[in-house]
N, C-alpha and C positions, 0 to 999 in steps of 0.2 A: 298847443295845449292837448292833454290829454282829456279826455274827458267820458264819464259815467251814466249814463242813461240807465235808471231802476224800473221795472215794468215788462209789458210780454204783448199789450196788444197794439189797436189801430193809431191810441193817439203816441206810442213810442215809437213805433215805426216813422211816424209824420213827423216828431224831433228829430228824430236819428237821420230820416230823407233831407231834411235844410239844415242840420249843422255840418253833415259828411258836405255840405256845400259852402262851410265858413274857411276863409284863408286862415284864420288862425289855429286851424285845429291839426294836430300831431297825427293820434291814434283816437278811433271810440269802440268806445264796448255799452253793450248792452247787456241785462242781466235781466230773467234768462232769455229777453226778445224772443224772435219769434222766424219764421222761415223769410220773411220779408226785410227786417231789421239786419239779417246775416248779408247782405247784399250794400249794406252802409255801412259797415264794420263788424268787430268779432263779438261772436254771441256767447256770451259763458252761463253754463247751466249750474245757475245757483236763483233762487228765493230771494227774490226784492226787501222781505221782511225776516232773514236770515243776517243779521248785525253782524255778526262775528266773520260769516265767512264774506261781507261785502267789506268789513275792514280788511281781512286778509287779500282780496283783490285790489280794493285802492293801493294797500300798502306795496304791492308785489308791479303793478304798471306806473304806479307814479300819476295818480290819478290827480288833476289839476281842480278839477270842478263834479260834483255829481248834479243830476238833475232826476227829480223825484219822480214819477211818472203818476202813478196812485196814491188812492188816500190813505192804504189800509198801512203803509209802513209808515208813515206822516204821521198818522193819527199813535200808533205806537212805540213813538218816539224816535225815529232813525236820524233827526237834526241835533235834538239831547245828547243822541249817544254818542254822535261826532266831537260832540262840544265839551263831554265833557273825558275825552279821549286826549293823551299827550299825543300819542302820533297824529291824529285825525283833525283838532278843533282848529287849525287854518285852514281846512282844504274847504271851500262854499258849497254848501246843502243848497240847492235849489227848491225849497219848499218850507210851510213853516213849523217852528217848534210845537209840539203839545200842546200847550197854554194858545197858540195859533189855530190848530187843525182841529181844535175844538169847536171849530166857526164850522165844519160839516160834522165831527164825530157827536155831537148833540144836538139835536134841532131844539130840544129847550135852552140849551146856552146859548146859543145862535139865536132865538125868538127875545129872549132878556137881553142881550147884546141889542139888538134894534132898537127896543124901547128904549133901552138908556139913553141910544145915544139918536134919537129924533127919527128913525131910518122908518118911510112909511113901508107895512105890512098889514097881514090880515089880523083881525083879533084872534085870539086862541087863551087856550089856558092847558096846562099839564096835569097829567093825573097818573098816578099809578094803583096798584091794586086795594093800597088802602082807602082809598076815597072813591072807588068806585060809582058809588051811587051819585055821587056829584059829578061826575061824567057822564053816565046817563039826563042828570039834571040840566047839562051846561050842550049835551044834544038837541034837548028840547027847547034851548033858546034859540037855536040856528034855523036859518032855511037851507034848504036842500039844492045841490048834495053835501055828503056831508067828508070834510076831510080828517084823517087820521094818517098820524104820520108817528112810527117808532123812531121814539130818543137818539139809539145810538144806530149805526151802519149794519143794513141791511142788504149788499149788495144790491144797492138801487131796486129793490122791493118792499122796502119797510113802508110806502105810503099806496094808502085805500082812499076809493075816490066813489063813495056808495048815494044813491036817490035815496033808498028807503029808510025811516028811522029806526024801524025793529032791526035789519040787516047791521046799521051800525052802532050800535048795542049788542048786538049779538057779538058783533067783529073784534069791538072793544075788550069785549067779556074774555074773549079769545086770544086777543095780543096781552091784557092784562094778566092773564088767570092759569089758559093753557098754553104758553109758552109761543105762542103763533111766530113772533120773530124772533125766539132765544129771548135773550137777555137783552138783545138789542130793544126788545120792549118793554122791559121793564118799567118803563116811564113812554108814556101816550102822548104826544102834544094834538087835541083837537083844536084845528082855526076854519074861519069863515071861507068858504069860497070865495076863491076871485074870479069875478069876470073879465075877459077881456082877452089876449092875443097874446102867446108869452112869449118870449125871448131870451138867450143870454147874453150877457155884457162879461169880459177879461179883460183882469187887472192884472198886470205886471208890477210888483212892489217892493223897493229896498228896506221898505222899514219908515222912511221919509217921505219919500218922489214915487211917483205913478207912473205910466202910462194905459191908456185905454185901447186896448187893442179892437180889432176889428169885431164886431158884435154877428152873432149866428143865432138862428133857429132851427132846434131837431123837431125829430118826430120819431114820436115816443109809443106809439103805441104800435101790433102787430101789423095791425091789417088796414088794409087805402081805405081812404075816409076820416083815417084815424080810430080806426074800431080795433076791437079785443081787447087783447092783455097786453099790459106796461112792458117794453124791454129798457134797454140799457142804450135804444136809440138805433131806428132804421135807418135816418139819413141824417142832411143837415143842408139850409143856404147861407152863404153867407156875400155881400154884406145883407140886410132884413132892410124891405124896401118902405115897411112901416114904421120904422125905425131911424128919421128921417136928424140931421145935424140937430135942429131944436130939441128932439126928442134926448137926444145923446148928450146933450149941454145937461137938459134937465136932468136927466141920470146921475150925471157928475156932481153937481150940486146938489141934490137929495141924497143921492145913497155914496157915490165912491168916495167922495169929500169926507162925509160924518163916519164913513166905513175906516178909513185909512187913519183920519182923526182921532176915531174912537180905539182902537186899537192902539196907538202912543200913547192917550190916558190910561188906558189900561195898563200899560209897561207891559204889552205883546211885542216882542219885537220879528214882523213878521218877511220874512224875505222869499218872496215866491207869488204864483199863480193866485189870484181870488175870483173865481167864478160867482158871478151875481145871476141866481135865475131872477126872471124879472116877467110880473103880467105888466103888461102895456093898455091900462084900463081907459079909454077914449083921450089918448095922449098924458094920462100921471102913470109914472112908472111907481107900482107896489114891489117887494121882495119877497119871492115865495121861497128860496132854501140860498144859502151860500156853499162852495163847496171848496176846499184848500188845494186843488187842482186844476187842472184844464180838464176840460169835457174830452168826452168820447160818443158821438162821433163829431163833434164841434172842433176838434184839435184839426180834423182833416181837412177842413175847409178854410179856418182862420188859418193856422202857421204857412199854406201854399200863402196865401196874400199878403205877407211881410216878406217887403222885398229886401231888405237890410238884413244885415248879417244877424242873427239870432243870437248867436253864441256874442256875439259882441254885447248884445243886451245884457243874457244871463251873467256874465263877467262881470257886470256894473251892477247889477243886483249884488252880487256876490262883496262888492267893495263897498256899495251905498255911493255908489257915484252915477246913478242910472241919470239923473239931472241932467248928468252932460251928454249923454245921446240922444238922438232923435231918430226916428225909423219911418221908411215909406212904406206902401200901401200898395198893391195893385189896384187898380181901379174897377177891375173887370169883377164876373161874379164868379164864386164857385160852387159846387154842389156835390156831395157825396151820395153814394147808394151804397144800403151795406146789403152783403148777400150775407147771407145766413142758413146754419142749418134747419134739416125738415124738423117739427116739431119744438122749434124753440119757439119762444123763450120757457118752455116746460120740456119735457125730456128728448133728447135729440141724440146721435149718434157721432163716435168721431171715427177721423180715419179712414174720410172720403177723399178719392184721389180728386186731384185737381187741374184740371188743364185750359188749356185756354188761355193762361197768363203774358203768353206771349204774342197775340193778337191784340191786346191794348196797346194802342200804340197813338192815342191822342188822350189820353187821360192816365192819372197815376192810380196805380192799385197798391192800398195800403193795406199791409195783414194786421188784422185783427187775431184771429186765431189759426194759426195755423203752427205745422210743425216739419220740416224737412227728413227727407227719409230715403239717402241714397241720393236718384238722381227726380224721386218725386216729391212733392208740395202734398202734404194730406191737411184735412180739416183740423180742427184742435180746440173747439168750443163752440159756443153758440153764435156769438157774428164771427162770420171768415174771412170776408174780406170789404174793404169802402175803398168805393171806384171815387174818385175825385176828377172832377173836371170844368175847364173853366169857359165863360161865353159871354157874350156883352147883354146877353137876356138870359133871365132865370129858362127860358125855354130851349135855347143853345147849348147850354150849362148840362141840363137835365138831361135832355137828349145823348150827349154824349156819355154820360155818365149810363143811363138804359144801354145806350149800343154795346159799352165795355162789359156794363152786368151781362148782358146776354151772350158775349161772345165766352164768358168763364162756366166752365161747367164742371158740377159736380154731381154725386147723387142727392136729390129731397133738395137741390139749392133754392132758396125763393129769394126776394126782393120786392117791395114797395115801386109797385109803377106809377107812384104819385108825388113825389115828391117835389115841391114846392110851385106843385098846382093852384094851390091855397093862398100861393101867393100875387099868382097873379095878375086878380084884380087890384092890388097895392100897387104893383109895376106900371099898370097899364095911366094910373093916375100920376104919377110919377111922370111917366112921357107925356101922357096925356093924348094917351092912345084908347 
């Protein structure tokens, strides 16, 4: 098979590393990948959300299957524009239609989506600029903190997580009034805080049949402890040792079941990735955002632990025959560290050389941003690269994952030297250590 991988960073890379490892695959290209991805097939410098010239690539390699990497061409139609294309609507979009990717391009159609169809969540209500004062109103029924979260995509910044209540009113006023997220705020959805441990849960789906892939936790914010500012995710463990078989049954039945059900009644017909974030509130799983992709940096940690052939999967998506496979699991655990530039996730610098790549040599280093230049690796965004690596203890895992971060150097590089410390007192009850 030939096959299309759309996207540039850590979680295309992490597709691109275990399909270049499927017996049935031809040739893969990546579009436009990244300096890591060129090392599992050819990278073509074109825009994931560029239709016209990704039909002119299908059409020109004989492209068998695509696989979507991001939301932002998902949510803009790039399955529509396949389907409704004479060259294009046989070849399987890995990801779903419009009327699908609206489960992340709106958090209020995403929040309405749950209620209808029984999926527990936090309360919330939506507001936009005209009803302002009833969002100030519907603040003052909440305790603190208080959440806000812009409608449509934000690159993973559209949601504020504020104590105070003047601060969020003021914030409100801001995403409503002075454009704070574009237009991606046009409409506010505020909901109740959840307490509790979050986690996420992947869905692999034909439209009919599931599977539940192996479940992860990031960490989301800049700095050890879990303090600063929100990025797009410093690490990840996976499997979550709080996150125990029962817990996972229960997930299935409250949210994947009614998720995948509710989507048939709707006539979505959804073929790809559904990311369930999930708090884990003293063992009831709530759902705090869905997203019509695989995480990042979650991708780097779950696709290393499917030991089955991937591309076999996505191929039974593709037909609606996913029923008839089955896929194993490593048992062991893994953990990503993403290093990243100085001053991210606010402004950072690119076009730091990069070395050290090649002293990894018990963990895999996935590019997130980067970009090839000659015979060197430069930076190419704000996370650069997630070191993965695996250990029969979150602490095995982790460690090796620190030894890789440390041994790559760039200039301003940092990394989180805590990753999945948090967890484990979970582990330790687990063994019963």
């Amino acid at each position: 098979m030939n096959v299309l991988i759309l996207g540039s960073g850590g979680r295309e890379h992490a597709f691109a590393w275990k399909i270049a490892q499927s017996k049935k695959l031809e040739n893969l290209y990546i579009a436009p990948g990244n300096a890591g991805t060129a090392h599992c097939g050819t990278n073509v410098n074109i825009s994931a959300t560029d239709f016209e010239a990704v039909k002119n690539l299908v059409w020109e390699k004989g492209i068998d299957l695509v696989l979507v990497g991001p939301e932002d061409p998902l949510v803009k139609g790039i399955h529509d524009y396949f389907l409704a294309d004479e060259v294009l609507r046989d070849i399987p979009v890995i990801g779903p239609k419009k009327d699908g990717a609206l489960l992340e391009g709106s958090k209020d159609f995403s929040k309405q989506f749950m209620i209808r169809h029984g999926i527990p969540t936090a309360r919330y209500q939506s507001f936009t600029k005209e009803n302002l004062n009833e969002g100030f109103s519907f603040l003052e029924k909440l305790e603190p903190p208080y959440v806000l979260k812009a409608d449509g995509l934000a690159a993973g910044k559209g949601v504020l997580i504020l104590e105070d209540i003047n601060e969020a009113k003021a914030e409100l006023k801001n995403m409503l009034t002075a454009g704070k997220f574009g237009t991606a705020g046009n409409t506010v959805v505020i909901e109740e805080f959840l307490k509790g441990i979050e986690l996420s849960v992947f869905v692999l789906t034909d439209g009919n049949s599931y599977k539940i892939l192996p479940a992860a936790k990031d960490y989301k914010r800049i700095g050890e402890g879990d303090t600063g500012l929100n990025t797009g995710g410093m690490g990840a463990v996976s499997p979550v040792p709080f996150a125990d078989e029962a817990f996972i049954k229960k997930v299935e039945q409250l949210v994947v079941i009614p998720t995948i059900e509710g989507l048939k009644k709707e006539n979505i017909d959804y073929r790809g990735f559904i990311f369930i974030g999930l708090m884990n509130s003293n063992g009831d799983p709530s759902v705090i955002e869905y997203n019509c992709r695989m995480g990042d940096p979650e991708t780097e940690v779950v696709v290393p632990r499917i030991k089955s052939d991937l591309l076999e999967l996505l191929e039974a998506v593709g037909s609606q025959t996913l029923h008839t496979q089955s896929f194993e699991t490593d048992d062991r655990i893994a953990t990503t560290v993403m290093l990243v530039s100085g001053g991210y996730p606010e402004e950072y610098e690119k076009g730091k050389v990069v070395t050290g790549l090649d002293k990894v040599k018990d963990s895999i280093a996935f590019h997130a941003g980067t970009t090839q230049a000659g015979e060197q690796v430069l930076t190419n965004g704000g996370r650069v690269i997630a070191v993965t690596s695996f250990g029969y203890s979150i602490d095995e895992a982790a460690n090796k994952s620190f030894a890789a971060a440390a041994a790559i150097q760039y200039d301003k590089k940092y990394f989180r030297s805590d990753v999945g410390k948090d967890l484990l007192k979970y582990e330790a009850r687990l063994t019963g250590g």
